[in-house]
PyMOL CGO cylinders between C-alpha atoms (Angstrom):
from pymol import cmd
from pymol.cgo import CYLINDER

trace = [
    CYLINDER, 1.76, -6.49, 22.04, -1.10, -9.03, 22.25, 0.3, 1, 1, 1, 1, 1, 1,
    CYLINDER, -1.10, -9.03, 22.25, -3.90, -8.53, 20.29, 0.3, 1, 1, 1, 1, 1, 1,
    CYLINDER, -3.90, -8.53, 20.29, -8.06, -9.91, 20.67, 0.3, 1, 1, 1, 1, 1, 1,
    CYLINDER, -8.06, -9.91, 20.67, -9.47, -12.13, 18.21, 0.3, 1, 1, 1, 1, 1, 1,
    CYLINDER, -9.47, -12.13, 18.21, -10.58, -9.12, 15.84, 0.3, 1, 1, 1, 1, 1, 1,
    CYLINDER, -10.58, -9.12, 15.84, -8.69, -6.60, 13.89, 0.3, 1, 1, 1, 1, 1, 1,
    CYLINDER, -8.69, -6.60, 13.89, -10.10, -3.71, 11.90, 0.3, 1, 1, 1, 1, 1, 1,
    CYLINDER, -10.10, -3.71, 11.90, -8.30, -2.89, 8.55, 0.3, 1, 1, 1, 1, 1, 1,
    CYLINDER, -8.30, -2.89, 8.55, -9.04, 0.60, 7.49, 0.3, 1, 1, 1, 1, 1, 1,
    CYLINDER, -9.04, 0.60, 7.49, -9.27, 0.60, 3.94, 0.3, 1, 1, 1, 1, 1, 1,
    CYLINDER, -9.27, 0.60, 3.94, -11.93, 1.02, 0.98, 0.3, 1, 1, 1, 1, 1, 1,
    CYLINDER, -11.93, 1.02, 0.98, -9.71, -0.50, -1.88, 0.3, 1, 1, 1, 1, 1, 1,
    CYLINDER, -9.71, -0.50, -1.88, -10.06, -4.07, -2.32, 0.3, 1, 1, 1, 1, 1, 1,
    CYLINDER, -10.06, -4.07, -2.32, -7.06, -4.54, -3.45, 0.3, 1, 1, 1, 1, 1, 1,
    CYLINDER, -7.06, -4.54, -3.45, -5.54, -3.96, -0.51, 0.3, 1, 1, 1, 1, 1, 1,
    CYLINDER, -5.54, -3.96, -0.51, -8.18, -5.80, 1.77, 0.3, 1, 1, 1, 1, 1, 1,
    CYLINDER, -8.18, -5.80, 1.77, -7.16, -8.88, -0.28, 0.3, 1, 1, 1, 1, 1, 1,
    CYLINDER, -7.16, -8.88, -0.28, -3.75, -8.53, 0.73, 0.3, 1, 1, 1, 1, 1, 1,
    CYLINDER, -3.75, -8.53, 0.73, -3.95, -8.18, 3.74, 0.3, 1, 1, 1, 1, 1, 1,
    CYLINDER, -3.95, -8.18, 3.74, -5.96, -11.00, 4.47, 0.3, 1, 1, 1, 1, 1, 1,
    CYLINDER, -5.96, -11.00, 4.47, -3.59, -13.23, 2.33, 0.3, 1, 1, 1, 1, 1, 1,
    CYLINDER, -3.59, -13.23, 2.33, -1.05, -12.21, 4.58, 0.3, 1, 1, 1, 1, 1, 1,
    CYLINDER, -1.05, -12.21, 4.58, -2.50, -12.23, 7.51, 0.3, 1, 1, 1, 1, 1, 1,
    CYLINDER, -2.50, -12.23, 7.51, -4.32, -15.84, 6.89, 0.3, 1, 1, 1, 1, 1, 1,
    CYLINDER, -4.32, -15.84, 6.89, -1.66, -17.90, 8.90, 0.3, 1, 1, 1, 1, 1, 1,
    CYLINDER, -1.66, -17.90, 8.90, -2.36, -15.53, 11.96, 0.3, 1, 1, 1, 1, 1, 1,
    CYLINDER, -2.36, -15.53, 11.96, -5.16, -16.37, 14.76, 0.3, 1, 1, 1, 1, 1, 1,
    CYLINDER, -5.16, -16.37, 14.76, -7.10, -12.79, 13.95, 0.3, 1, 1, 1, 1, 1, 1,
    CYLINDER, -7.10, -12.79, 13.95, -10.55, -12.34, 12.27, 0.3, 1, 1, 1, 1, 1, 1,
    CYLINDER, -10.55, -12.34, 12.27, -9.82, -9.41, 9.87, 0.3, 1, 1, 1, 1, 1, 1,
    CYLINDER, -9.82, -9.41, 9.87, -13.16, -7.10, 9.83, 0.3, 1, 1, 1, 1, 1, 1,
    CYLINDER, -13.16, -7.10, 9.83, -13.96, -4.21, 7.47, 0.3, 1, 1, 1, 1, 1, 1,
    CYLINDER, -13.96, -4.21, 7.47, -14.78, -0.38, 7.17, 0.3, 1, 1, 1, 1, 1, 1,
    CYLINDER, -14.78, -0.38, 7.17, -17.89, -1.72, 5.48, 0.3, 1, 1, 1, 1, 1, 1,
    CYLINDER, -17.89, -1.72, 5.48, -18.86, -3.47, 8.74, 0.3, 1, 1, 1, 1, 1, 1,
    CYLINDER, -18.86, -3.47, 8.74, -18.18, -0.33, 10.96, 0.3, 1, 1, 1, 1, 1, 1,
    CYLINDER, -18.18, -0.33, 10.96, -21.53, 1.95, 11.17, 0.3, 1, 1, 1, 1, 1, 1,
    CYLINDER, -21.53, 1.95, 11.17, -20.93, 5.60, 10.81, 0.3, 1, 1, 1, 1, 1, 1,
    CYLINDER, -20.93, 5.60, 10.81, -17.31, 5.67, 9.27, 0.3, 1, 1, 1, 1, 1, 1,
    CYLINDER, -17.31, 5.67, 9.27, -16.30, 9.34, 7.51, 0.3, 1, 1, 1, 1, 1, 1,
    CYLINDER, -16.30, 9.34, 7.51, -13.51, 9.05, 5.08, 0.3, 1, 1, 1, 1, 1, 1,
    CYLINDER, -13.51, 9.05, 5.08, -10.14, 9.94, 7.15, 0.3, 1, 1, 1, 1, 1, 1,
    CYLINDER, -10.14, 9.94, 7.15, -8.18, 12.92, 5.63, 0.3, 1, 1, 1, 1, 1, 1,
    CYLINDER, -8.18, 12.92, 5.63, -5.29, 12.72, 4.15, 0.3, 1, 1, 1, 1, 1, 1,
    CYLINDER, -5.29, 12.72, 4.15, -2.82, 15.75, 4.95, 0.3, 1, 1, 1, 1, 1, 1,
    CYLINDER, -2.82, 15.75, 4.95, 0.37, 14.42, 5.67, 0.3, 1, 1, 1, 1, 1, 1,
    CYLINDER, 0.37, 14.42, 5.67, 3.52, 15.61, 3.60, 0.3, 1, 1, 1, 1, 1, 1,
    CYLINDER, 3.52, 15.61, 3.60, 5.02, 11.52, 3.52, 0.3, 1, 1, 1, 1, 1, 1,
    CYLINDER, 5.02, 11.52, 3.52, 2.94, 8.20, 4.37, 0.3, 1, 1, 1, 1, 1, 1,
    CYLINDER, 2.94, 8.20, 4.37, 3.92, 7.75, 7.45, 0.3, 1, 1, 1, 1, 1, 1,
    CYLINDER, 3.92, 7.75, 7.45, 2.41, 10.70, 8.11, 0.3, 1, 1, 1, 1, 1, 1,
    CYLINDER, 2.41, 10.70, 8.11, -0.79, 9.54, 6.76, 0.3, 1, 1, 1, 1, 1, 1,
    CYLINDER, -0.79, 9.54, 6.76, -0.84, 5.93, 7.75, 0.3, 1, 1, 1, 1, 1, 1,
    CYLINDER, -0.84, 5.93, 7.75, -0.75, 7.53, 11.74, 0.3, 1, 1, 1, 1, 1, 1,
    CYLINDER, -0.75, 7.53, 11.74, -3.51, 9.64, 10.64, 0.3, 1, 1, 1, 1, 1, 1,
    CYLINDER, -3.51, 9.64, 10.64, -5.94, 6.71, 8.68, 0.3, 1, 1, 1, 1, 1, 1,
    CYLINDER, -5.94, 6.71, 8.68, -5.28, 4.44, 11.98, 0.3, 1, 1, 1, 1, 1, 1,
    CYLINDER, -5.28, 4.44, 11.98, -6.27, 6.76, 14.73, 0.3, 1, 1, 1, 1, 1, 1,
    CYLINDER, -6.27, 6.76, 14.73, -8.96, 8.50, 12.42, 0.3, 1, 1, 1, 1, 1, 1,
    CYLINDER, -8.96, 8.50, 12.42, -10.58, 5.19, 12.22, 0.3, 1, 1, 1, 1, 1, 1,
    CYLINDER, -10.58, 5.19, 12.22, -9.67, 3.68, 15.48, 0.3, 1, 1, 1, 1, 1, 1,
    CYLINDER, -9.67, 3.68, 15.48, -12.11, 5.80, 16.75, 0.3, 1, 1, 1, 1, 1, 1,
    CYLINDER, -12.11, 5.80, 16.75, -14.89, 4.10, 15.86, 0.3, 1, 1, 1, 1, 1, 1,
    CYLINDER, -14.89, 4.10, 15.86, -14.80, 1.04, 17.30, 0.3, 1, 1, 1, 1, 1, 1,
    CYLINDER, -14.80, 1.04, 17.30, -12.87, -0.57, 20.02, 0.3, 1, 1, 1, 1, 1, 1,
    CYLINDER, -12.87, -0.57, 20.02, -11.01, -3.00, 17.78, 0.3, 1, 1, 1, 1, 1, 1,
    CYLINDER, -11.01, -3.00, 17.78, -7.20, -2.23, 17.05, 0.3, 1, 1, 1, 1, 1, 1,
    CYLINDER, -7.20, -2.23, 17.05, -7.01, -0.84, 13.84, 0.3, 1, 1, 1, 1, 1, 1,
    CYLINDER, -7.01, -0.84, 13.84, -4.23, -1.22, 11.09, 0.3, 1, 1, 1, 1, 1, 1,
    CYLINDER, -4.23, -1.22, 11.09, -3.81, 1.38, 7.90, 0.3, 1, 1, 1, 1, 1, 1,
    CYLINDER, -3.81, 1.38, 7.90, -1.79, 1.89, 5.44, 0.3, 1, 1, 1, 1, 1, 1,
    CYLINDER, -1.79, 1.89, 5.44, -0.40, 4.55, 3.41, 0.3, 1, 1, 1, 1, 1, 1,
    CYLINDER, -0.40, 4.55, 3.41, 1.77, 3.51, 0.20, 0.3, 1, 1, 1, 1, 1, 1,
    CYLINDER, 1.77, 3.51, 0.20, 2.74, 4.12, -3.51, 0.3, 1, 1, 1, 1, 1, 1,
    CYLINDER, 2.74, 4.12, -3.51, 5.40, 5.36, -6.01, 0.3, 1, 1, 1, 1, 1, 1,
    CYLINDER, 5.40, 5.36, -6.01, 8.32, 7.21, -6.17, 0.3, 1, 1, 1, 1, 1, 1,
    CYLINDER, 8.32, 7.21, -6.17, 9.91, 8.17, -9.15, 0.3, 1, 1, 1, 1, 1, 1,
    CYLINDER, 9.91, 8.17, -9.15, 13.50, 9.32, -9.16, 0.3, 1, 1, 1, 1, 1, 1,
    CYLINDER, 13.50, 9.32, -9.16, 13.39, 11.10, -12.71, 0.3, 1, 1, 1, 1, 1, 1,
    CYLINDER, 13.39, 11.10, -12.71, 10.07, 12.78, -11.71, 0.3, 1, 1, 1, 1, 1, 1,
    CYLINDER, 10.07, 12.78, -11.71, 11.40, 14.00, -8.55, 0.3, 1, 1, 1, 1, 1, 1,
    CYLINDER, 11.40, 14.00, -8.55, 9.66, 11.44, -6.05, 0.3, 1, 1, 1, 1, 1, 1,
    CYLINDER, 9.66, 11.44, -6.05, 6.42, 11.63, -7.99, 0.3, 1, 1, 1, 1, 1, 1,
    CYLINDER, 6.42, 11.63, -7.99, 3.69, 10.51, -7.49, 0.3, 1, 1, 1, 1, 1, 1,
    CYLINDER, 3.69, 10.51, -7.49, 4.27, 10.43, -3.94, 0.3, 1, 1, 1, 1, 1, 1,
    CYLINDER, 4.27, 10.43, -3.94, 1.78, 10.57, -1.59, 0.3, 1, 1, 1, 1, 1, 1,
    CYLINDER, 1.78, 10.57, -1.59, -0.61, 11.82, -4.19, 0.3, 1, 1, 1, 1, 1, 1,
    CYLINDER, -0.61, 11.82, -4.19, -0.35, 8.04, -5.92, 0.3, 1, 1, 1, 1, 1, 1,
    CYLINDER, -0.35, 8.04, -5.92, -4.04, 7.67, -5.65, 0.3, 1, 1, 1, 1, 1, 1,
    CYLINDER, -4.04, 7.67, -5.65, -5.05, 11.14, -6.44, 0.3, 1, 1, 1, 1, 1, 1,
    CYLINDER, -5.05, 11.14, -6.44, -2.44, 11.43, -9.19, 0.3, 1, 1, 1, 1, 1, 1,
    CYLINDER, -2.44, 11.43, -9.19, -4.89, 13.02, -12.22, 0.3, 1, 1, 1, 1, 1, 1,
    CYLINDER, -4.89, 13.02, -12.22, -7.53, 13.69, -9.33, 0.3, 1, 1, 1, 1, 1, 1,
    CYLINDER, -7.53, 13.69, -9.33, -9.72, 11.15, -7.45, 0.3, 1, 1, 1, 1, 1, 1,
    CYLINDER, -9.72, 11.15, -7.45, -11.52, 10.14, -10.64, 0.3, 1, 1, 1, 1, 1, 1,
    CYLINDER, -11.52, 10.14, -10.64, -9.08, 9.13, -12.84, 0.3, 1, 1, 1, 1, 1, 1,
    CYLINDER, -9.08, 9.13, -12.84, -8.42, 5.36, -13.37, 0.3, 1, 1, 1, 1, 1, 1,
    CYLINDER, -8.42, 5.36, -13.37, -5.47, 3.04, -12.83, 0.3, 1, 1, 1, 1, 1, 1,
    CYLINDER, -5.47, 3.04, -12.83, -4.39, 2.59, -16.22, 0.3, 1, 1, 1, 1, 1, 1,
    CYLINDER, -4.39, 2.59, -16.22, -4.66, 6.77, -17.04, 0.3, 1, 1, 1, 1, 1, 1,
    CYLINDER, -4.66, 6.77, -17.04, -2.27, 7.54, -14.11, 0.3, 1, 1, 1, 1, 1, 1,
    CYLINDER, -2.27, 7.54, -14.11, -0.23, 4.47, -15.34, 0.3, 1, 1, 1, 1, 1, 1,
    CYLINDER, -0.23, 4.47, -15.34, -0.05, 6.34, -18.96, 0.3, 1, 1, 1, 1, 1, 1,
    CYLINDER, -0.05, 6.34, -18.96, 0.65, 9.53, -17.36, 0.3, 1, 1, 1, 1, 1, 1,
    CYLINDER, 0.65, 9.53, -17.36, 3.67, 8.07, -15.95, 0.3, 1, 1, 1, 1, 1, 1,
    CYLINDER, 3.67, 8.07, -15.95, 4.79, 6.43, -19.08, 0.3, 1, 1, 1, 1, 1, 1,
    CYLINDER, 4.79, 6.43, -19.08, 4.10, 9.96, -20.87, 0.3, 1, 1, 1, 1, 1, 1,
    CYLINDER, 4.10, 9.96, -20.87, 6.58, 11.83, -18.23, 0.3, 1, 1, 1, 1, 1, 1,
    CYLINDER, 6.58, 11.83, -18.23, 9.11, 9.21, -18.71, 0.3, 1, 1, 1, 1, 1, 1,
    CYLINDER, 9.11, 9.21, -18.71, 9.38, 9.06, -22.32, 0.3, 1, 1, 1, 1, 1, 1,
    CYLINDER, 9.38, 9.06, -22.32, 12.62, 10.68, -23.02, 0.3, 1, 1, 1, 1, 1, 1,
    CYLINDER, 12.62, 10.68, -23.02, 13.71, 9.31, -19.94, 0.3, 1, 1, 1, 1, 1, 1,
    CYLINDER, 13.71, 9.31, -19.94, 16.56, 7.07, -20.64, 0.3, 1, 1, 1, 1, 1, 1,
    CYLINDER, 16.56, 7.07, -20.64, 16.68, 3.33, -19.19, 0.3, 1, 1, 1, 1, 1, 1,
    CYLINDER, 16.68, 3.33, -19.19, 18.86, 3.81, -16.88, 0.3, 1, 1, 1, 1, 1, 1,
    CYLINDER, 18.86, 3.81, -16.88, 17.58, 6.73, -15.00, 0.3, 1, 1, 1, 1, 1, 1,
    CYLINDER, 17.58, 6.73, -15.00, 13.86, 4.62, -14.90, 0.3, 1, 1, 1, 1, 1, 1,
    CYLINDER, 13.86, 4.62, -14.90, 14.31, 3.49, -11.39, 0.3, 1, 1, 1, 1, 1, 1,
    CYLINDER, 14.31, 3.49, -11.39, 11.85, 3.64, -8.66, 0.3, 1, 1, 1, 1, 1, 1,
    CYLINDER, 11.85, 3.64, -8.66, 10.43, 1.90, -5.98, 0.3, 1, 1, 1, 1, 1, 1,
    CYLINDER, 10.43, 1.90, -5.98, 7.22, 1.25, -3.73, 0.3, 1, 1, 1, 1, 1, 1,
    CYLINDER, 7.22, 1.25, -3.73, 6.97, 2.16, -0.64, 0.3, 1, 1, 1, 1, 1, 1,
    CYLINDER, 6.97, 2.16, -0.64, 4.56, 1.00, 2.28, 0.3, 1, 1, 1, 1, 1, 1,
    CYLINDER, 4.56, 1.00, 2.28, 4.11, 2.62, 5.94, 0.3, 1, 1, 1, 1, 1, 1,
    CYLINDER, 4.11, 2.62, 5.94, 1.13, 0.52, 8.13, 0.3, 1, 1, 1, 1, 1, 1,
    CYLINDER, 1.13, 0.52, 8.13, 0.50, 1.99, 11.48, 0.3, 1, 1, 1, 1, 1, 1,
    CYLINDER, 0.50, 1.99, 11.48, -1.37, 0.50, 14.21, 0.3, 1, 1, 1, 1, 1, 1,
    CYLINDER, -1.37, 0.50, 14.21, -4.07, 2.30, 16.57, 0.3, 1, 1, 1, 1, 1, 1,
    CYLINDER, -4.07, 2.30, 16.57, -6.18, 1.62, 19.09, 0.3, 1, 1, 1, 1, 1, 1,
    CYLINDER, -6.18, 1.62, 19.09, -8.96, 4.49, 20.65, 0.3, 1, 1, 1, 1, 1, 1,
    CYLINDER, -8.96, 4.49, 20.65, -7.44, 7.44, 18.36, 0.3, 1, 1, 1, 1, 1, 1,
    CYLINDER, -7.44, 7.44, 18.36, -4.12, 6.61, 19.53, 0.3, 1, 1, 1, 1, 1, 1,
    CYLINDER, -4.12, 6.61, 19.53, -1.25, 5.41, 17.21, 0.3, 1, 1, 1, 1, 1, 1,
    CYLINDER, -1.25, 5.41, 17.21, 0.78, 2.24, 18.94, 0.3, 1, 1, 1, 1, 1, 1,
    CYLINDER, 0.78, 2.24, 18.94, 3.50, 0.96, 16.65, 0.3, 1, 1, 1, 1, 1, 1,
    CYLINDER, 3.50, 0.96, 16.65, 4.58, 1.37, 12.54, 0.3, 1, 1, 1, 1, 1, 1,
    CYLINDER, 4.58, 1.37, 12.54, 6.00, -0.66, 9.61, 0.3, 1, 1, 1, 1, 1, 1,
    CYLINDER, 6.00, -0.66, 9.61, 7.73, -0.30, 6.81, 0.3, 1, 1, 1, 1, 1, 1,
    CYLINDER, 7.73, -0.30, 6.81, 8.68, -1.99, 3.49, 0.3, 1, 1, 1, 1, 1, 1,
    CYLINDER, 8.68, -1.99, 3.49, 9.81, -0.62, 0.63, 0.3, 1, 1, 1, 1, 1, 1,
    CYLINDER, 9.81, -0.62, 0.63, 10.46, -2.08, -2.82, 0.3, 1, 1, 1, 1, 1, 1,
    CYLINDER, 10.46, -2.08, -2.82, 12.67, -1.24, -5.89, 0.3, 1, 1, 1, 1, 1, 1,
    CYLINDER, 12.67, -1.24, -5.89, 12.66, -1.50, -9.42, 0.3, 1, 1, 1, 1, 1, 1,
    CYLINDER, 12.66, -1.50, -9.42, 12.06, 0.44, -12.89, 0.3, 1, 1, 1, 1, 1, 1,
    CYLINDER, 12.06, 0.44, -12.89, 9.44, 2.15, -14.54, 0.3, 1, 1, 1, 1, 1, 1,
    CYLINDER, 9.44, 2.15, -14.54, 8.92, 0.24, -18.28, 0.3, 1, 1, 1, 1, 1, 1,
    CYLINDER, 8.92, 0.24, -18.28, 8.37, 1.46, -21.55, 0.3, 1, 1, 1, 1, 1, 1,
    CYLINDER, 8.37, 1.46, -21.55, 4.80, -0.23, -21.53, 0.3, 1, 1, 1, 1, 1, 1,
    CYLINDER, 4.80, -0.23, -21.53, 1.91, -1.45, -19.10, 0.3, 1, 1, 1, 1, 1, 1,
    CYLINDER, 1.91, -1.45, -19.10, 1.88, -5.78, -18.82, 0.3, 1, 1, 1, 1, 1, 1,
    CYLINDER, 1.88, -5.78, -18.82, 0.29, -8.21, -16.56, 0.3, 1, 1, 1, 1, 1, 1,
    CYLINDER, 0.29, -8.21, -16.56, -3.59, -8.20, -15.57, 0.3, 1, 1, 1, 1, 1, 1,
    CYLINDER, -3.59, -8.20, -15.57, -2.67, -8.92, -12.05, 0.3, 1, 1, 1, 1, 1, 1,
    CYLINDER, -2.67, -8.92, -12.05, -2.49, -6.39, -9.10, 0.3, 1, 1, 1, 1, 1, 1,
    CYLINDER, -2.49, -6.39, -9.10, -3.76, -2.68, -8.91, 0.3, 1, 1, 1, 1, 1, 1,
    CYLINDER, -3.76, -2.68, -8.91, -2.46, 0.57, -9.16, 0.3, 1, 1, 1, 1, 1, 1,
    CYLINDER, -2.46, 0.57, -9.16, 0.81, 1.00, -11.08, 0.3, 1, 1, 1, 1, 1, 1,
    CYLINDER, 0.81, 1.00, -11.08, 1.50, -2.58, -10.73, 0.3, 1, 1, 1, 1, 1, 1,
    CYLINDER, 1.50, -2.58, -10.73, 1.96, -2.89, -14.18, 0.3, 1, 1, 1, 1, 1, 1,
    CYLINDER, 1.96, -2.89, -14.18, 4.24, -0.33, -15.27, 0.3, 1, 1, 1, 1, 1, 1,
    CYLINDER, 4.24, -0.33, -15.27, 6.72, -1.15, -12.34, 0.3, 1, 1, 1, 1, 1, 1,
    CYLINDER, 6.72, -1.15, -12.34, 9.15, -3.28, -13.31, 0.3, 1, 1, 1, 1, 1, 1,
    CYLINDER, 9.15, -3.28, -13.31, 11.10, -5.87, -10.84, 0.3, 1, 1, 1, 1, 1, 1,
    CYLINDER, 11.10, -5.87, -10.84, 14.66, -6.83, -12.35, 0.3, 1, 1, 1, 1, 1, 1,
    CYLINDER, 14.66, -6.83, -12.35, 15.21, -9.72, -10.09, 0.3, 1, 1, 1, 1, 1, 1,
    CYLINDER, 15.21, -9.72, -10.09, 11.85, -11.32, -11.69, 0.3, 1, 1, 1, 1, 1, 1,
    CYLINDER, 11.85, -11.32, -11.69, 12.80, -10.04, -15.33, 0.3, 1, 1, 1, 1, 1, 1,
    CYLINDER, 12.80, -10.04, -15.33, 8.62, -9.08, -14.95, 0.3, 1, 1, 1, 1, 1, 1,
    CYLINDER, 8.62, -9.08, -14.95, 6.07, -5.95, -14.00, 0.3, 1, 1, 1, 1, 1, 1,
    CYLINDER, 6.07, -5.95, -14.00, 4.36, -6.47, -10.44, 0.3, 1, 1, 1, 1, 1, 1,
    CYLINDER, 4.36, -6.47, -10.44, 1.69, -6.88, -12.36, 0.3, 1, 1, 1, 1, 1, 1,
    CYLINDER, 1.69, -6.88, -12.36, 2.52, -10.21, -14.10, 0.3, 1, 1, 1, 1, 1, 1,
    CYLINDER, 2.52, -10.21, -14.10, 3.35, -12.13, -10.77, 0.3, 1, 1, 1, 1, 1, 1,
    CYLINDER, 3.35, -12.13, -10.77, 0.84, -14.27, -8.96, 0.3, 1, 1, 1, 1, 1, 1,
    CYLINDER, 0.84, -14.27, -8.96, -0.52, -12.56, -6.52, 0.3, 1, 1, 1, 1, 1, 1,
    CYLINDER, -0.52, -12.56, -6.52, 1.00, -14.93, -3.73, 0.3, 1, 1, 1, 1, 1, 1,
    CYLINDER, 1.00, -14.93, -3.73, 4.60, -13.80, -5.23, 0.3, 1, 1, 1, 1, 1, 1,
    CYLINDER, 4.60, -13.80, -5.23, 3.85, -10.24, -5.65, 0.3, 1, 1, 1, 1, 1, 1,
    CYLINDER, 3.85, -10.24, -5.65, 2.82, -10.46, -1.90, 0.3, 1, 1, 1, 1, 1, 1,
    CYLINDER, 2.82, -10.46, -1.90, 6.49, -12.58, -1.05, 0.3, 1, 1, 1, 1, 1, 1,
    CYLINDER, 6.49, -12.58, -1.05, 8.15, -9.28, -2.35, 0.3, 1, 1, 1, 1, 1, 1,
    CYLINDER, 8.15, -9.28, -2.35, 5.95, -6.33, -2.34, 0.3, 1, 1, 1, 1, 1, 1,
    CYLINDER, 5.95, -6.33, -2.34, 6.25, -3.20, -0.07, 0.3, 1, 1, 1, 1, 1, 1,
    CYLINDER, 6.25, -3.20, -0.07, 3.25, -4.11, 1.78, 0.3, 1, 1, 1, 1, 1, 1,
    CYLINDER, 3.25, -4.11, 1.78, 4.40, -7.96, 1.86, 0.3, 1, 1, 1, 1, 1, 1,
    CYLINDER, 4.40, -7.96, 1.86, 7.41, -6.97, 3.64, 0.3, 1, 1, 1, 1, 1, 1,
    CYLINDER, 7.41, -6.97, 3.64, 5.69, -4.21, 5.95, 0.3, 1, 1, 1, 1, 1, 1,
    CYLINDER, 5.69, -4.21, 5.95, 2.88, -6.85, 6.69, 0.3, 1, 1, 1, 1, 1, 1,
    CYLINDER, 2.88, -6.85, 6.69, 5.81, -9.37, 7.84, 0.3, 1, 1, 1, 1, 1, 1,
    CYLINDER, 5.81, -9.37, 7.84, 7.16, -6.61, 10.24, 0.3, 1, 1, 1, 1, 1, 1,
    CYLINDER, 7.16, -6.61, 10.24, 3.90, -6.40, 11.86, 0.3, 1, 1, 1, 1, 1, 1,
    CYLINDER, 3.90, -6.40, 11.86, 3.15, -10.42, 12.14, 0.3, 1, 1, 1, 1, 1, 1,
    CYLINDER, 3.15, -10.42, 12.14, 6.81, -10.48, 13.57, 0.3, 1, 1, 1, 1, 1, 1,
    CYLINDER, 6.81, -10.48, 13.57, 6.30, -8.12, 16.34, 0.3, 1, 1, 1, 1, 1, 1,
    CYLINDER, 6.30, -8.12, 16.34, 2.46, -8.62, 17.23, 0.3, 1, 1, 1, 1, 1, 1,
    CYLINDER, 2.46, -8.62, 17.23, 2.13, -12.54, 16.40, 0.3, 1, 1, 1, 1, 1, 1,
    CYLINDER, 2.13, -12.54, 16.40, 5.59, -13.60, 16.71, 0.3, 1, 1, 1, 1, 1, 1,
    CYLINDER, 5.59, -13.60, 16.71, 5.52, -14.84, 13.22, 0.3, 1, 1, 1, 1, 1, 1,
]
cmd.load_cgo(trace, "trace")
């Protein structure tokens, strides 16, 4: 599907702006943001998995403008607490709590938790809308281990409790040009370069 010269991402973390538009740098699309976009209310958030939500961010904000609008939905899923966080990975501990208290929350579940039965993975839906109406989705997903400790001062969110065995290091203590070469939302960014840019 071709797309114009300008795309709207529909997020307010920066984080996430900033990958995205490391991602997307190599692609002929001007990236603009919610902060540019007069009038914007906050999407809700209601679905039961992030696919759910993703569809419901894009066509939420796809309203407002006539640009074609990506959003994501993402986080953690740990096996040993069930699939928690979940979809509440931002709102674990409510909506004011920080990264590195929902980081020691984790860490605090998992204590007794024995190496071996650590493992988790990220997980990364991005759906595409255009006039409230969802087009196309992508998905990435990435696994690893929950440490024994937070390390690294790069990334956000739980970056630095999640541990990637291939690297031997925490999301969080990559670059963030290799955290984006294997992330979740690396690989679900690639799957929408592939089928809207061809590359």
């Amino acid at each position: 599907m071709p797309l114009g010269p300008r795309l709207l991402v529909a997020t307010f973390n920066p984080g996430k702006l900033r990958e995205l538009k490391s991602s997307l740098a190599a692609v002929p699309v001007e990236l603009v943001s919610l902060e540019a976009i007069p009038g914007v209310t906050q999407a809700p958030e209601e679905g039961a998995t992030f696919e759910a939500n993703a569809r419901q961010k894009a066509a939420h904000y796809s309203r407002f403008t006539e640009l074609p609008t990506i959003a994501d939905d993402s986080g953690l899923l740990v096996d040993a607490l069930g699939g928690r966080p979940g979809v509440y990975s931002a709102r674990y501990l409510g909506e004011q709590a920080s990264d590195a208290e929902r980081c020691r929350k984790i860490l605090e579940e998992l204590d007794q938790v024995a190496d071996v039965r650590r493992t988790a993975r990220f997980e990364c839906w991005i759906a595409l809308a255009q006039g409230g109406v969802v087009l196309e989705v992508f998905r990435g997903t990435l696994e690893g281990v929950i440490g024994r400790e937070a390390r690294g001062r790069h990334g956000f969110g739980y970056d630095p409790i999640f541990q990637v065995p291939e690297r031997g290091r925490t999301l969080a203590q990559l670059s963030p040009e290799e955290k984006l070469r294997i992330s979740h939302r690396g690989r679900a960014l690639r799957e929408l370069q592939r089928a809207l840019f061809g590359v």
